[in-house]
Structure formats: structure tokens, C-alpha cells
C-alpha positions as a printed NumPy array, in Angstrom:
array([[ -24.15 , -287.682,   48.037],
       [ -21.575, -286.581,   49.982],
       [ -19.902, -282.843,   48.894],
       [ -16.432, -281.789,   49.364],
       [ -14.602, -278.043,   49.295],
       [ -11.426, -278.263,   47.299],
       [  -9.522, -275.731,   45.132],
       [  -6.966, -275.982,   42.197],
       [  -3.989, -274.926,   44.193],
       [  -4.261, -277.222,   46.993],
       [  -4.532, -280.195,   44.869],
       [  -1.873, -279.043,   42.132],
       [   0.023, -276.252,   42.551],
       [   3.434, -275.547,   45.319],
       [   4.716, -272.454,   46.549],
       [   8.223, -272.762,   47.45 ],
       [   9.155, -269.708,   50.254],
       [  12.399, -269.491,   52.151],
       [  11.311, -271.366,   55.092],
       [   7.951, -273.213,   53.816],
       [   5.493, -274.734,   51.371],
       [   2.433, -273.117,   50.497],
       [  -0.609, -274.384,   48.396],
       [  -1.516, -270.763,   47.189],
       [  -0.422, -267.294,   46.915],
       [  -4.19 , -266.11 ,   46.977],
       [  -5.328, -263.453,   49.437],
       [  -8.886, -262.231,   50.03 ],
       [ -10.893, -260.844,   52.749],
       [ -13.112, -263.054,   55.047],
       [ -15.154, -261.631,   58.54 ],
       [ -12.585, -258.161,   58.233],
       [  -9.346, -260.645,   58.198],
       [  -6.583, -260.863,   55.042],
       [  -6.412, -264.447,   54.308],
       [  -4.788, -266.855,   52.145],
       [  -1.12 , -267.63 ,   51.524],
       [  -2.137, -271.171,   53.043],
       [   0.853, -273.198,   54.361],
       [   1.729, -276.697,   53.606],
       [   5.039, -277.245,   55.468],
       [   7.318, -275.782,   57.802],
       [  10.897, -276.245,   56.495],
       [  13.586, -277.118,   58.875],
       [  17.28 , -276.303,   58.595],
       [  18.709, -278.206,   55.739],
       [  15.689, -280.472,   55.566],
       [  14.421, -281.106,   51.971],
       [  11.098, -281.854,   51.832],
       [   9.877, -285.197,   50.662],
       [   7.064, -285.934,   48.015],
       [   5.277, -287.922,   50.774],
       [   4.946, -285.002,   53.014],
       [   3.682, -283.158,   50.496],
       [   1.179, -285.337,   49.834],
       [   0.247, -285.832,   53.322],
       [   0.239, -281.975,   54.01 ],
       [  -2.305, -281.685,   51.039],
       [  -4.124, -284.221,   52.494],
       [  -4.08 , -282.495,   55.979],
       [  -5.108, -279.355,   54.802],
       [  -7.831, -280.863,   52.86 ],
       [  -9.303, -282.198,   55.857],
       [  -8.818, -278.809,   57.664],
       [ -11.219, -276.988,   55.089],
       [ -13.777, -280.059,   55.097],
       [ -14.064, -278.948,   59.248],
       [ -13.889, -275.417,   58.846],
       [ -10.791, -275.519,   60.638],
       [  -8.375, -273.904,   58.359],
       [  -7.736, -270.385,   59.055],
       [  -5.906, -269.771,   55.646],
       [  -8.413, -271.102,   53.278],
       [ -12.219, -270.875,   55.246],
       [ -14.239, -268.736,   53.004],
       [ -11.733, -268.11 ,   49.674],
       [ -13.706, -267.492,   46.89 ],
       [ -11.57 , -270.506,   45.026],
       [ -12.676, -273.022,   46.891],
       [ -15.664, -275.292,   44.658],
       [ -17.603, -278.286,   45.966],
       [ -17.255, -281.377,   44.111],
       [ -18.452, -284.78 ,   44.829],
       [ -15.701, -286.815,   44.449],
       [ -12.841, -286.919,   46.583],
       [  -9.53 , -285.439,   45.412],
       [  -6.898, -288.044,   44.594],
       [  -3.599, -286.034,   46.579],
       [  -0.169, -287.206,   45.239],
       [   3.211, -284.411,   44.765],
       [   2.503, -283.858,   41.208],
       [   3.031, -279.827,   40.335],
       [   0.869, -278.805,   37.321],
       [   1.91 , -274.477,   38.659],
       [   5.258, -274.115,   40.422],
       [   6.134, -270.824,   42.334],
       [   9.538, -270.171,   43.391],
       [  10.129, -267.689,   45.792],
       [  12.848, -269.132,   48.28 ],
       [  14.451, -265.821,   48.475],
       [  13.531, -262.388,   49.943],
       [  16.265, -260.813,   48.602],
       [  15.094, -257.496,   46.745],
       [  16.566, -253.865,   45.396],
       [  13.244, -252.612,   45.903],
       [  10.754, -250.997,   49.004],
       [   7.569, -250.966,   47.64 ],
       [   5.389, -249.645,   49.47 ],
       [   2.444, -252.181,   49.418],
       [   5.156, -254.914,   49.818],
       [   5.945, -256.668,   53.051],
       [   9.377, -257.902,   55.031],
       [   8.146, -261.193,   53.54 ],
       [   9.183, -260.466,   49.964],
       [  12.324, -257.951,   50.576],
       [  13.441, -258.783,   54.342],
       [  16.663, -260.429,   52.873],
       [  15.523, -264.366,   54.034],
       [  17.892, -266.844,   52.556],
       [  16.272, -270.621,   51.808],
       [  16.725, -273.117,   54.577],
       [  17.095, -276.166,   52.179],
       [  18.902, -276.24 ,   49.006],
       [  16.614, -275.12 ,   46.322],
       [  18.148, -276.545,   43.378],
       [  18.618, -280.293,   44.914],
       [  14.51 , -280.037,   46.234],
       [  14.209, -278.939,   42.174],
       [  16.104, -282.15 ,   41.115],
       [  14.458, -284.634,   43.592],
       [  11.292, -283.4  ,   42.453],
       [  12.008, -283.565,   38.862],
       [  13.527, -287.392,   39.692],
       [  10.174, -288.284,   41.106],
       [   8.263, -287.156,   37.849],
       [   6.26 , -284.234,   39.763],
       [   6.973, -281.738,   37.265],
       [   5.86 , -284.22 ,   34.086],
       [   2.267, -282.198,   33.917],
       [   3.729, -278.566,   34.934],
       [   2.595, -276.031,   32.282],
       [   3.974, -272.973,   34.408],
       [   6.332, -271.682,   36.6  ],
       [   5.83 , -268.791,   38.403],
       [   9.175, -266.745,   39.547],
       [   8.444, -264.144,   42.854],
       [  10.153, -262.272,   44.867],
       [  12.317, -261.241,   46.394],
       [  13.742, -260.188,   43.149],
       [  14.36 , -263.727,   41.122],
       [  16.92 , -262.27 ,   39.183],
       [  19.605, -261.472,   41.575],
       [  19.427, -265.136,   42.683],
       [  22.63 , -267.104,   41.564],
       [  21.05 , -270.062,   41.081],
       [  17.923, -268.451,   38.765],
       [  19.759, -269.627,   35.414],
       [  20.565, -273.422,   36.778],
       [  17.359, -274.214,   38.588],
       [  15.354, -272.769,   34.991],
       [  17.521, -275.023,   33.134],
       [  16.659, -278.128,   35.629],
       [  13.041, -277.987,   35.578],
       [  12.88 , -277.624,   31.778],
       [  14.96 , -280.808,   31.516],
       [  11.937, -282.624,   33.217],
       [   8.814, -280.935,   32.675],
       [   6.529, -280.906,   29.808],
       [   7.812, -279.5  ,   26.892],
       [   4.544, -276.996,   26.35 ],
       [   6.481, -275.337,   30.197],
       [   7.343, -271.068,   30.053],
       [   8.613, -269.689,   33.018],
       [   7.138, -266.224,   34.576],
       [   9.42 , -264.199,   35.718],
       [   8.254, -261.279,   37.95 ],
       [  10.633, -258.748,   38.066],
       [  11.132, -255.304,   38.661],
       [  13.898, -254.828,   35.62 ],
       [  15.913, -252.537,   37.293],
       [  18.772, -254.288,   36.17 ],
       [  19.285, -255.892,   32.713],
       [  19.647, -259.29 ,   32.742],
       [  21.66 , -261.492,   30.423],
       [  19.908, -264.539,   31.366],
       [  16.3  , -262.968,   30.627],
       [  17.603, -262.075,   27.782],
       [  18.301, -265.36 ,   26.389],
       [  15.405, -267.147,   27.945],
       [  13.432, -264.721,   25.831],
       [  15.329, -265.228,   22.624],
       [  14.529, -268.6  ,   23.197],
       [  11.042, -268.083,   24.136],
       [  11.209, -270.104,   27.294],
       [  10.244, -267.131,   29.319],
       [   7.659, -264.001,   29.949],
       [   8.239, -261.504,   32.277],
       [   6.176, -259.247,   34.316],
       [   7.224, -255.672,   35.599],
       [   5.218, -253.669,   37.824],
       [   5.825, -249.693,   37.211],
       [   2.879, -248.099,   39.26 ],
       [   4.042, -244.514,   38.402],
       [   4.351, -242.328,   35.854],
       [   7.113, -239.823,   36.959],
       [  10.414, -240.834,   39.192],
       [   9.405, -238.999,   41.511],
       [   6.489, -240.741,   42.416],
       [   8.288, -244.559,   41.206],
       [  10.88 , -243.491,   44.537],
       [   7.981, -243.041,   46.553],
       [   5.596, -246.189,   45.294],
       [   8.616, -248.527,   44.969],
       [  11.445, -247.175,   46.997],
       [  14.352, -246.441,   45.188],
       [  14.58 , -243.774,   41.957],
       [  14.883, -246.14 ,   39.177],
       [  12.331, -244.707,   37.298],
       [  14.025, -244.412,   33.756],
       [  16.491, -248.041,   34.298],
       [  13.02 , -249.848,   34.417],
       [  12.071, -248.329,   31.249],
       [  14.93 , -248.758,   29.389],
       [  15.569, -252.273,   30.517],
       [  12.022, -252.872,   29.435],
       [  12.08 , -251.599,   25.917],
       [  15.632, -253.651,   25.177],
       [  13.803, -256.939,   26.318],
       [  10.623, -255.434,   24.336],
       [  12.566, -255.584,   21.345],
       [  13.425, -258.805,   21.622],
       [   9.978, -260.409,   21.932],
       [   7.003, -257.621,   23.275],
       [   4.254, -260.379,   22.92 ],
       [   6.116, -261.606,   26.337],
       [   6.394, -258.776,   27.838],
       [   3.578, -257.59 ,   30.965],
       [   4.186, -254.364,   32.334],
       [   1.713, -253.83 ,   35.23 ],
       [  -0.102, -250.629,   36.962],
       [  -1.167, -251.634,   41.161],
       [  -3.079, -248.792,   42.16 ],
       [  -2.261, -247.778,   45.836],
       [  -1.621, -244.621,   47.597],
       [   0.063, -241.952,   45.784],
       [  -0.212, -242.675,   42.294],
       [  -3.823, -242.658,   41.362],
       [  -3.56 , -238.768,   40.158],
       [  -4.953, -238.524,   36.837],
       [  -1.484, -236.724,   35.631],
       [  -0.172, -239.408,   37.37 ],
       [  -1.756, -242.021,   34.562],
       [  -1.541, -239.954,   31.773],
       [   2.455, -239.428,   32.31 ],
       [   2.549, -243.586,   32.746],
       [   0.913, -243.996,   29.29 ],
       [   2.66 , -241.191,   27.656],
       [   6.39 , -242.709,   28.657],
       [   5.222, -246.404,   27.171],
       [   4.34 , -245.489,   24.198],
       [   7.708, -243.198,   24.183],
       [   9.856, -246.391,   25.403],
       [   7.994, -248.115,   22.251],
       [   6.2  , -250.555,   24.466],
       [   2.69 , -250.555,   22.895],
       [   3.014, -253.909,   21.824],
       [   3.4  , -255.382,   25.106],
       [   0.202, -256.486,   27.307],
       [  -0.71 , -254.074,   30.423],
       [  -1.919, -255.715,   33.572],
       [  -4.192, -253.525,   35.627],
       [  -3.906, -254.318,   40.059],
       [  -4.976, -252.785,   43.358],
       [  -3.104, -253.031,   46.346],
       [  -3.833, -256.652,   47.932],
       [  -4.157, -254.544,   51.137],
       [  -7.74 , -252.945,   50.149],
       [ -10.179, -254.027,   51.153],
       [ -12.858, -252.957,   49.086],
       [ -12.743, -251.535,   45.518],
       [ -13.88 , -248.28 ,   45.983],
       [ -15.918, -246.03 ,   43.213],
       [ -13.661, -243.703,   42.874],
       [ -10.703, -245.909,   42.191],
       [ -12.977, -247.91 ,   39.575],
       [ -12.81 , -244.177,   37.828],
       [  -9.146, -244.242,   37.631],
       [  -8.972, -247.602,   36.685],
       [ -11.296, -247.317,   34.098],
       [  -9.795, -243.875,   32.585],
       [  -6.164, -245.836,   32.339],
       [  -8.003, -248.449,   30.182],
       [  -9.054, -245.898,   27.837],
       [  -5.876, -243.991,   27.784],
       [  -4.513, -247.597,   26.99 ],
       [  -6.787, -247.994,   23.808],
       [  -6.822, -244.378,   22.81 ],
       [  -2.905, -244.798,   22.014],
       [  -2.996, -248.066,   20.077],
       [  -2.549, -250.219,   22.818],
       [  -4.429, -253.445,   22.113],
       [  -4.033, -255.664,   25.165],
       [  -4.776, -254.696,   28.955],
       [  -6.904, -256.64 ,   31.517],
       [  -7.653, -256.206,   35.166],
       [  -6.489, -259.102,   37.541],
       [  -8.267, -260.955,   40.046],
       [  -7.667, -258.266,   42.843],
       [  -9.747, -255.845,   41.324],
       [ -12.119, -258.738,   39.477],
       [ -12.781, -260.232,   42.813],
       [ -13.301, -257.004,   44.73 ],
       [ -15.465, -255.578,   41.7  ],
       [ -19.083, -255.017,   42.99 ],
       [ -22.682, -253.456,   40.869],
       [ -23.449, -250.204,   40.816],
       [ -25.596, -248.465,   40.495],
       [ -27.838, -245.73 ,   37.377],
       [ -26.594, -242.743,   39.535],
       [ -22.914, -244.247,   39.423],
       [ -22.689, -245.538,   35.878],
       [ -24.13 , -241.996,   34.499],
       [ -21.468, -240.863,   36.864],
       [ -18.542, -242.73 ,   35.297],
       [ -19.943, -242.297,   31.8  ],
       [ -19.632, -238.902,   32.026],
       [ -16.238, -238.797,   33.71 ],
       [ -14.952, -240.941,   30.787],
       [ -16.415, -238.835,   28.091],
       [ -15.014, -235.427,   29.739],
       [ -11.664, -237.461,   29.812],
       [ -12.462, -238.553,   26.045],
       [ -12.409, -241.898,   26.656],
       [ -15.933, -242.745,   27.263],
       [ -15.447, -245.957,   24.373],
       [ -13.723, -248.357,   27.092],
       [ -17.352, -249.235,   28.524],
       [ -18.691, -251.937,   26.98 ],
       [ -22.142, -251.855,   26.369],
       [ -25.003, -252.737,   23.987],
       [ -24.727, -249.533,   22.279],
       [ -21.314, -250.213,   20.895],
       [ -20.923, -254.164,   21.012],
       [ -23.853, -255.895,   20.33 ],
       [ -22.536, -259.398,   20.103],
       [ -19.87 , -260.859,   22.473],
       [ -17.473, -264.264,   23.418],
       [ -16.395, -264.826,   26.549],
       [ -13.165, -266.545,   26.459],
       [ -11.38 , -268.05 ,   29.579],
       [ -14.261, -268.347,   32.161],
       [ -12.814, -268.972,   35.478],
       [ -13.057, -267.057,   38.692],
       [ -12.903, -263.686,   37.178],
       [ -15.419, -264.224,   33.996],
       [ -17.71 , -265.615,   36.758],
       [ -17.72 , -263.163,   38.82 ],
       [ -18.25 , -260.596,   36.025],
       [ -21.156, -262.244,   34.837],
       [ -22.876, -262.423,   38.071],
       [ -22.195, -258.839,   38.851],
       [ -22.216, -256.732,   36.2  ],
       [ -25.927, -255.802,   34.706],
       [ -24.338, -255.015,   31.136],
       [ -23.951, -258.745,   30.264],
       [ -28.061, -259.119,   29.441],
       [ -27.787, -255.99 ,   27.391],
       [ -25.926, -257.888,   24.806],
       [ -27.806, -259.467,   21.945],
       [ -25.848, -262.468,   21.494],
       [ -23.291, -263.68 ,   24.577],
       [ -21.58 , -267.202,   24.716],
       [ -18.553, -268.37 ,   26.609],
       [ -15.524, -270.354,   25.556],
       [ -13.009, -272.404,   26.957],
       [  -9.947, -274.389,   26.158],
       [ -10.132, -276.627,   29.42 ],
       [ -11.817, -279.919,   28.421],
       [ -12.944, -279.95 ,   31.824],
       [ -15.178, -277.283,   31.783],
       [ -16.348, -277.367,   27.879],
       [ -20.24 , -278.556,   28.085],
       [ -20.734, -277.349,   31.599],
       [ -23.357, -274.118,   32.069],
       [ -23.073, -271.057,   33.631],
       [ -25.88 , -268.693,   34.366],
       [ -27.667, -271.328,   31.691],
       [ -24.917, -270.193,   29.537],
       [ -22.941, -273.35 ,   27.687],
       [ -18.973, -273.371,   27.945],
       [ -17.623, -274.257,   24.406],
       [ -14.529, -274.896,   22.719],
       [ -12.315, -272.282,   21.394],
       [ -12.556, -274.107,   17.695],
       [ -16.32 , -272.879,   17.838],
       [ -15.227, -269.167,   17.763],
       [ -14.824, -269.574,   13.541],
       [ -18.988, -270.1  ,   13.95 ],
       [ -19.461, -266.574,   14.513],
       [ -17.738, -263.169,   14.154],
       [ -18.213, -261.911,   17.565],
       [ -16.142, -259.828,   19.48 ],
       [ -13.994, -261.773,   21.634],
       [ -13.451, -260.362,   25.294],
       [ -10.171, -262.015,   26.953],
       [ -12.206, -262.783,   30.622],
       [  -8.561, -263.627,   32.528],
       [  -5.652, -262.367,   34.056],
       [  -2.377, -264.336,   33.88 ],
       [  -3.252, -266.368,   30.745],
       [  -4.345, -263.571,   29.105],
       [  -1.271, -263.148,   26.553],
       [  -1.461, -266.858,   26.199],
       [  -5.106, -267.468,   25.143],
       [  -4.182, -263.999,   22.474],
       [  -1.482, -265.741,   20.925],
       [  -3.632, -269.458,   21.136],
       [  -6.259, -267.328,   19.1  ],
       [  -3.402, -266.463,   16.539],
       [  -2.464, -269.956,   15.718],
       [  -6.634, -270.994,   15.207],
       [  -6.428, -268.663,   12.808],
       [  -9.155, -265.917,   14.678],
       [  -8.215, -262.571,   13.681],
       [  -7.245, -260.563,   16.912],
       [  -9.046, -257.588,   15.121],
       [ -12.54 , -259.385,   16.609],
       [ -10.541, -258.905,   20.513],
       [ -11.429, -256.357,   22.626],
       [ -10.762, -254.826,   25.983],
       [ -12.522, -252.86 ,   28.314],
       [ -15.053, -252.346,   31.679],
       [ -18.296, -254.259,   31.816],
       [ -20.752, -252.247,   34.011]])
């Protein structure tokens, strides 16, 4: 039978920039080249595009991958073979809105694409309400707001209010933004809960925030943090992307030490890399792994690494993991590794691209006495992997197993999920598999 490459994104999701459609926001390395950020549709002055074209630009990308021709997507690590043909149509199950490149920000891992001051060549808010007309948004169970900064947009209140009128009613918006200005509209989207934001800090001094992110506005991000904290801190992501400059271990400890000052030790912590690496370096898996355990050691509960550092994560080896042991335990932190000796029983839950790749590259997982995954995609509940059977979250009451989150943007969602089964969030736990 007859195989096809597909992904998620190019069947489901939309990307909307200033001047196109994408299918994906992914980026990976593939033969020394930064891929990704595959393009649907070129966008013409004042053109808005039409739910046939993006149907037929799925379709035409589809074909690309099936002939190796597509320069974006050959060799993502999304892509899966399935034997069945994807059925392409303009519905949007993951929206991203980025039609703007307007930004009060430099950072320095950032690109002209996301702060070069691009308007949108179409109107945004009438492409919103066509596609809401034609019943593409009826599945959509997220929207994703990038940059440039969303906020400063004038049109980020009305277009949130238009896709909530027709999209499901289980919808949140995330809002990535770098809170250096209060916002009266996040404000009330959190109050009513319609809403979670994410807010990159990468520093822990001003000093070092000026040079990371371009401007010294250090101290307004924190304070504009812990006023929306207060509001609701289980929506709340305040994220760390290592890159050049701020990996000095005073560096973390000072980040830590002002969060749990700014009373933000309820919120989750989202642990990057700059997109730009290549490779994930020993070294940096140090640092990464010492902020973890400064994380835990001062009550903070929930912290996970995203896909640029799962995806880049590779074995290593005895000399390296006594290596890292032993920088952990001179650092006094030395409990973030997971292991046999201090978790003997374990659930995976959320096993996409990230749990996957954990399992098949971390030797720690056959140390455990007990391991079984969970998921709360019906889709994937009976399949195996590595012989391993994906069950259903109810199944988690069967045991009293540690629970380890194994995903990045859903993270804070499948936490609360486990809330309202009734799992105490006592049995979750976070750390580094090695």
C-alpha cells in the first residue's frame, strides 16, 4: 500500500504573516540548512485570500513533500507517513496571527521578520470574518498571537472578539508578548479566562535584558508580569531562551531570585535555546539543567523544556552524566535528574514529538520499574510506542505514579485537565531524563 508524508500543520493549522500564509512556524536543521516556516501563499496588495486557495496551496505543498521537492518541509522531524491520503479543505483547528512586525523590542536572536515594522497587505480583520463566515474556525481549539508585538496592534481587541464569536467554545487565545507595557485588554481577557500569555525574560539583571532583548525594560516586564500574575498565574508562561550572553550561572540564579521576589512562583516556566543553534551543546545542557533545579529548589512546581531543546537533545554518555551529576550536586541541585534511584515508577503524559524523542534517546527510561504513557488524543490512545501502549488519561486513577508532563505548549493545559480528573498534582513532576 501506497505511503504518504504529511504533518499536522499542513493539513490544519495557518500562519497568517504580513505578506503570506504559512502552514508552520517550525524550524529545524536539515544537510547544515535552517528550515521550516513553510509558505502557503504569497499575499498581494489588498488581496484577501480565499478558502479555495488555501485549500489548493495545502494541496500543492502536499504534493511538493510527496516529490521531495519542497525546500521548507524535506526532512522536518514532523512529518509522519500515513496510508491514507489527507482530505485538504480551509478548516483551522491552530490559528497564528502574526500580520504585523511591529515591535518595542531588538532581541537579539530575533530577525527583521518579527520587528522590521511590516504592516499587513490585506485587511486582517475582514480575512478573520470571511473565514469565520465559511465555518473554518468551527474546530479551532487555539490561537496563537506572535510578533511583532500583538499588543500594540489596534485591531488585537476586535479581531479576539471575532474569532471567539465563531469558533468552538473550548478556544483560549496565546498571546506572546514581551509585557513591557500593561495592557488593559490582557487584562480583561484574563479576568475572563479567554487568554494565556507568554513572556520571554532571558536575563536576570537589566543589564544583561538591554543586551539580550534590546531595550532596558528589565523591571516594567516584571512588574507588568506580577499585576497580570495576580489576576490568574495558572495562565501565566514566563520563558528563559538560552543564547549568547546570558547563560552565566549568576546570570540564572539572579533570574530565579527576582521571580520568586515579583511573586511569580505560581506561574509555569518554559525553558528555550536560540532557534539559531544548531546543536545542543553539553555544556548548555548544564545550564539548562541547573535552572531546572533552581526552579524546584524555590517551590516552583511547573517548568518544561520546549521542542528546540527536546528536538536538539542527543545521549550521552557515563563520562558526561557523572559529569553533570556532579555539577548539579556542587550546585545543590543534583534532585532535578530523574532516575531510578529517586522515581521508580513513572506516566508519561502527552506523547508527541517531544515524549518520543525522549524515549528514544535518553537511556534512563529502562531504568524505571514501571513506565506507561498517556494521552488525551483519541487518535493516538491504543497505538504503541517502543512496545509501550498509549492510554487514556482516566487510567492515571489505576496507579499512583508519578506523572511527568512530556510537552511544551500544552503543558499548563494537560496540569489543569489533571485538576478537574481529580489526580492530585502532588504525583507531577519535572525534571531532565538522562
Amino acid at each position: 500500500m501506497k505511503k504518504y508524508l504529511s504533518c499536522k500543520d499542513l493539513e490544519t493549522s495557518l500562519y497568517i504573516a504580513p505578506n503570506e500564509i504559512r502552514s508552520c512556524c517550525q524550524r529545524f536543521f536539515y544537510k547544515n540548512k535552517l528550515r521550516g516556516d513553510a509558505k502557503l501563499l504569497d499575499i498581494k496588495d489588498n488581496h484577501t485570500p480565499t478558502v479555495n486557495e488555501i485549500k489548493n496551496a495545502r494541496i500543492n505543498l502536499f504534493e511538493e513533500i510527496q516529490n521531495n521537492n519542497s525546500k521548507s518541509c524535506n526532512g522536518c522531524p514532523f512529518l509522519y507517513e500515513t496510508e491514507k491520503k489527507p482530505n485538504f479543505d480551509s478548516r483551522i483547528n491552530h490559528l497564528s496571527i502574526e500580520h504585523h512586525s511591529v515591535c518595542n523590542l531588538r532581541c537579539a536572536y530575533c530577525s527583521e521578520v518579527y520587528y522590521g515594522g511590516v504592516r499587513s497587505k490585506y485587511d486582517v480583520v475582514e480575512f478573520i470574518k470571511y473565514l469565520s463566515e465559511n465555518k473554518s474556525f468551527k474546530e479551532c481549539k487555539q490561537v496563537v498571537w506572535g510578533g511583532g508585538e500583538p499588543t500594540l496592534d489596534k485591531s488585537f481587541e476586535l479581531i479576539v472578539k471575532e474569532i471567539d464569536r465563531y469558533a468552538s467554545p473550548n478556544l483560549y487565545h496565546r498571546v506572546f508578548t514581551n509585557s513591557v507595557r500593561y495592557h488593559h485588554a490582557v487584562e480583561q481577557f484574563l479576568k475572563e479566562g479567554s487568554i494565556k500569555i507568554v513572556t520571554s525574560i532571558d536575563s536576570g539583571s537589566s543589564e544583561t535584558f538591554k543586551k539580550v532583548r534590546g531595550r532596558d525594560k528589565f523591571f516594567n516586564v516584571f512588574e507588568n508580569l506580577k499585576r497580570y500574575a495576580e489576576i490568574d498565574p495558572n495562565r501565566i508562561t514566563i520563558k528563559y531562551i538560552f543564547t549568547e550572553g546570558n547563560e552565566e550561572v549568576d546570570e540564572l540564579i539572579n533570574f530565579v531570585n527576582y521571580c520568586v521576589k515579583y511573586s511569580l512562583t505560581k506561574c509555569s516556566y518554559q525553558i528555550s535555546m536560540n532557534y539559531k543553534y544548531a546543536e545542543l551543546n553539553f555544556e548548555k545542557l548544564k545550564k539548562i539543567s541547573l535552572l531546572m533545579g533552581m526552579l524546584k529548589n524555590n517551590g516552583i512546581k511547573k517548568f518544561f523544556c520546549d521542542d528546540h531543546i527536546a528536538l536538539r537533545f542527543k545521549k550521552i554518555d557515563d563520562k558526561e552524566k557523572k559529569d553533570l551529576i556532579k555539577f548539579l550536586k556542587d550546585k545543590n541541585v543534583e534532585n532535578i535528574v530523574l532516575t531510578n534511584g529517586n522515581i521508580k515508577k513513572i506516566n508519561f503524559y502527552g506523547i508527541g514529538d517531544i515524549a518520543i524523542n525522549f524515549l528514544n534517546k535518553s537511556d534512563s527510561i529502562k531504568f524505571f520499574d514501571q513506565l506507561e504513557l498517556y494521552d488525551s488524543d483519541e487518535k493516538k490512545i491504543g497505538n504503541k510506542v517502543n512496545n509501550f501502549i498509549i492510554k487514556k488519561p482516566e487510567e492515571l486513577k489505576n496507579n499512583d505514579n508519578k506523572i511527568f508532563i512530556s510537552t511544551a505548549q500544552s503543558y499548563d493545559d494537560i496540569y489543569q485537565f489533571l485538576k478537574k480528573i481529580n489526580i492530585d498534582t502532588k504525583r507531577v513532576i519535572s525534571g531532565i531524563l538522562i
